[in-house]
N, C-alpha and C positions, 0 to 999 in steps of 0.2 A: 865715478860713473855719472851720466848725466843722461836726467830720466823728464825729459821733456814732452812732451805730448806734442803729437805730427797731425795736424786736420787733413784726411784725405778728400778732397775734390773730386767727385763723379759728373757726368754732363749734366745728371739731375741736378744736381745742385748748384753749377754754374752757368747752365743753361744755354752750353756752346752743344753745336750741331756738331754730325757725323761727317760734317765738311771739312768742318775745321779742325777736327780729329785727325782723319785723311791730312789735308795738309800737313800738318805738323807733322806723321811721319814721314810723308813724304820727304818734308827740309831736313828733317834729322839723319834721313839716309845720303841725302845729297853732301851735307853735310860732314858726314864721318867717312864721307866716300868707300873705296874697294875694301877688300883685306888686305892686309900685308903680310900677311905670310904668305908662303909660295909656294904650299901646299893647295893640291887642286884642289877644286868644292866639290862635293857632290852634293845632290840633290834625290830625295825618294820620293816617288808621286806615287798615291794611293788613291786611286780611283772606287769610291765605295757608290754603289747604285742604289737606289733608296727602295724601287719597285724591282724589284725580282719577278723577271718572266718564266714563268710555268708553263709549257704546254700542256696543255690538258687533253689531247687528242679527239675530242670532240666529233670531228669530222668525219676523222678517219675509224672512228666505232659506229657512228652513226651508217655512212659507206657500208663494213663488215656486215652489219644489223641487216639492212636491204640487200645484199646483195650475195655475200657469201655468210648466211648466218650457221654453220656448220655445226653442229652439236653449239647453239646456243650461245658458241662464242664469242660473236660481235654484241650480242643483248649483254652480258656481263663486261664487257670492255666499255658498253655505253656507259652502265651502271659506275664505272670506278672514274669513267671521265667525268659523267654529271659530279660524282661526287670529289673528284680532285678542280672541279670550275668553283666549287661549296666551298672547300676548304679557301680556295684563293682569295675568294671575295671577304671570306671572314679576316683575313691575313696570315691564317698559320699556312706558311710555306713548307714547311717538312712533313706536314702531313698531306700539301697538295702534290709535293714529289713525290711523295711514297705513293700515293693512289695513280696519279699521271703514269710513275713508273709500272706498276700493274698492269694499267689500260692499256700501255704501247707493248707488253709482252702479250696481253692476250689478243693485241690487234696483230702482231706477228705471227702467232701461232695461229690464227684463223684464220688469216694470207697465206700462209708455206703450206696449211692443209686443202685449203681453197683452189690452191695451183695445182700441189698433189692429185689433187680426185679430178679438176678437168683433163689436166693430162690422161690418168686414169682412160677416163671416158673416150679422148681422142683415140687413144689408139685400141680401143676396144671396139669402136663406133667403124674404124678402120678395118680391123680384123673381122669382124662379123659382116661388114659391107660387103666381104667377098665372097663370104659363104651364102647370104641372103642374095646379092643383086649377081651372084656365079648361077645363081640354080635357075634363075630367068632366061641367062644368055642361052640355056643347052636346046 
């Protein structure tokens, strides 16, 4: 066996830049040129994001809040937004999803019941117009 000691060479220590780094693989690819087998290449690209967007719904509780606050439920949808915009900015993302997702169901539910009761009104505002503005005509 032959038990000889290898000195490795880091840039530190040799004081060659990240150019000439670069280069060298460069010529070593050119170099060793294609493959030779004739088996096709494939290639897997993995695309990883580093900031993960969160909606926080912010807007759209604040909206609810003023304008169809229907049992309270735009003010609690505000509440899980402010607090899923909290979570984001600390960085825990699963707990800004799990609040974001709360906030967009209770901004849903505040919307589908907001619609519900105007409609409601319309055609109740309809039906009764005829019995109030009928008893003027006679």
């Amino acid at each position: 066996m032959n038990h000889t000691s290898q000195t490795f060479f880091t840039r530190a220590n040799t004081g060659l830049s990240e150019n000439y780094e670069m280069l060298k693989e460069e010529h070593e690819v050119a170099v060793l040129g294609t493959p030779q087998s004739s088996a096709p290449v494939t290639s897997t690209v993995i695309n990883i994001r580093s900031d993960t967007s969160v909606p926080d719904h912010v807007v759209w509780s604040l909206f609810n809040t003023l304008f169809m606050n229907w049992c309270c439920l735009g003010f609690i949808a505000f509440a899980y937004s402010v607090k899923s915009r909290d979570r984001k900015m600390v960085g825990d993302v699963t707990g800004a999803q799990a609040y974001a997702s709360t906030a967009r169901c209770l901004n849903i539910s505040a919307l589908i019941i907001s619609i519900i009761k105007i409609v409601i009104v319309i055609v109740l505002f309809i039906i009764f117009s005829d019995v109030i503005f009928g008893a003027f005509r006679r």
